[in-house]
C-alpha positions as CSV (number, residue, x, y, z in Angstrom):
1,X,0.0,0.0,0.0
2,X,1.1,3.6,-0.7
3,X,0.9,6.0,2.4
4,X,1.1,9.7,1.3
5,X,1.5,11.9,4.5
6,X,1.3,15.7,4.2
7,X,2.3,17.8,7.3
8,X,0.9,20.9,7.5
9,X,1.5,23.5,10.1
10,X,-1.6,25.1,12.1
11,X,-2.9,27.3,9.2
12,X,-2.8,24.2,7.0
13,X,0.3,25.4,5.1
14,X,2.1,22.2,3.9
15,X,5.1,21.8,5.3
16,X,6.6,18.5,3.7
17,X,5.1,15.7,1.6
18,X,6.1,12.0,2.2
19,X,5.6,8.9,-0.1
20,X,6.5,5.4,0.9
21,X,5.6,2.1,0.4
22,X,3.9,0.4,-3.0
23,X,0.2,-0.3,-4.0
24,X,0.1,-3.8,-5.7
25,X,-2.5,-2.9,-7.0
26,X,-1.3,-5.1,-10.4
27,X,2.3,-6.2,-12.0
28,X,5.2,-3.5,-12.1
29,X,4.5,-1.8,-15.3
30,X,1.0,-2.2,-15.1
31,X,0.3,-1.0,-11.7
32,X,-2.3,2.5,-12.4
33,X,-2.4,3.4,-8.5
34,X,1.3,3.5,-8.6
35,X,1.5,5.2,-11.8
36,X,-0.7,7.8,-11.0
37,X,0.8,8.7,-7.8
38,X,3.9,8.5,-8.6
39,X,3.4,11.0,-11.7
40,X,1.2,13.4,-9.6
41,X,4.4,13.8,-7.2
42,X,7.0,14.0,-9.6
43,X,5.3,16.8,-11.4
44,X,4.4,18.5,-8.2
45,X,8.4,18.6,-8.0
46,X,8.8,19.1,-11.8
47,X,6.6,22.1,-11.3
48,X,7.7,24.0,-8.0
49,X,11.2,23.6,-9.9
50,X,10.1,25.6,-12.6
51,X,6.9,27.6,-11.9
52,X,8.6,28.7,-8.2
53,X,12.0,28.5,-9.6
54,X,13.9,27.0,-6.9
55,X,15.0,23.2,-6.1
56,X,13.0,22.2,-3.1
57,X,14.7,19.1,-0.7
58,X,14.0,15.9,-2.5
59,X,14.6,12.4,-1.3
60,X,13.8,9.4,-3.4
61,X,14.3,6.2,-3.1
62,X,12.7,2.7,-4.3
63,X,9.6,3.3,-2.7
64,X,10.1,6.8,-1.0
65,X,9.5,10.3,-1.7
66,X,10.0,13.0,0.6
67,X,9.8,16.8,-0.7
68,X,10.4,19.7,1.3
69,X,9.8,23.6,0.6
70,X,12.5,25.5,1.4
71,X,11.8,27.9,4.5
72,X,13.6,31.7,3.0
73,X,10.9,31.2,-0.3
74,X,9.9,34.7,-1.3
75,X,5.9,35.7,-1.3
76,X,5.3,34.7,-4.8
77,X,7.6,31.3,-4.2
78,X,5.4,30.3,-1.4
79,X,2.3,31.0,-2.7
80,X,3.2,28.8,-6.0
81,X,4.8,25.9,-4.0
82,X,1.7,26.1,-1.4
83,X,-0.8,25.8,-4.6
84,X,1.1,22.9,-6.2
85,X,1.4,21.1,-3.0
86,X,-2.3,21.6,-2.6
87,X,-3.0,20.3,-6.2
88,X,-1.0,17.7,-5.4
89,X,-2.9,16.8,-1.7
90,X,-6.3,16.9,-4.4
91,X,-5.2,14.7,-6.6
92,X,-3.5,12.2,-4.5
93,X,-7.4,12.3,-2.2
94,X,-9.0,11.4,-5.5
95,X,-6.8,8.7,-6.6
96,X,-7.9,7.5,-2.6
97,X,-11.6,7.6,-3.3
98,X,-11.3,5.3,-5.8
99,X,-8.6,2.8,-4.7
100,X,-8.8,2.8,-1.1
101,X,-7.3,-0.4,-0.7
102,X,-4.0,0.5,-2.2
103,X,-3.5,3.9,-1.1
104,X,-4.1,6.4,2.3
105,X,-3.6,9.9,2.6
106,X,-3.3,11.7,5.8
107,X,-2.3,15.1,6.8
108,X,-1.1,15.4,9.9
């Protein structure tokens, strides 16, 4: 199963985004669950990078995303990485909806 956690400080401000695990929801190659989420985070990334223009903290490994915002972002920087991260929240929610057995999203 894919956990996605988002942690968000008191004014719901994401703070970091974190991606582990796998769904199984079919054979590597073939997996939709795993394809989706993994291509909704990797353009979240893709995008802060060149809509926000800055490289945020990224760690990925076989089964692992983090991403980070930087903390010294300008107004406009924050305001583009905070609506990305947020698409990316949506989108991972909806994938949930429909394939609750392979992936969970919290925010915490």
């Amino acid at each position: 199963m894919i956990k996605a956690t988002f942690k968000q400080k008191e004014n719901d401000e994401i703070i970091s985004f974190e991606m582990t695990g796998h769904a199984d929801f079919a054979e590597m190659g073939s997996d939709i669950v795993c394809a989706a989420a993994s291509s909704l985070s990797i353009n979240a990334v893709n995008s802060i990078e060149q809509l926000a223009g800055y490289q945020p903290i990224v760690e990925v490994e076989d089964g692992y995303l983090y991403i980070e915002p930087l903390s010294d972002l300008s107004g406009k920087q924050s305001e583009v990485t905070s609506i990305l991260l947020n698409s990316l929240l949506i989108g991972l929610k909806d994938i949930e909806k429909e394939y609750n057995n392979y992936i969970r999203v919290k925010t915490i």
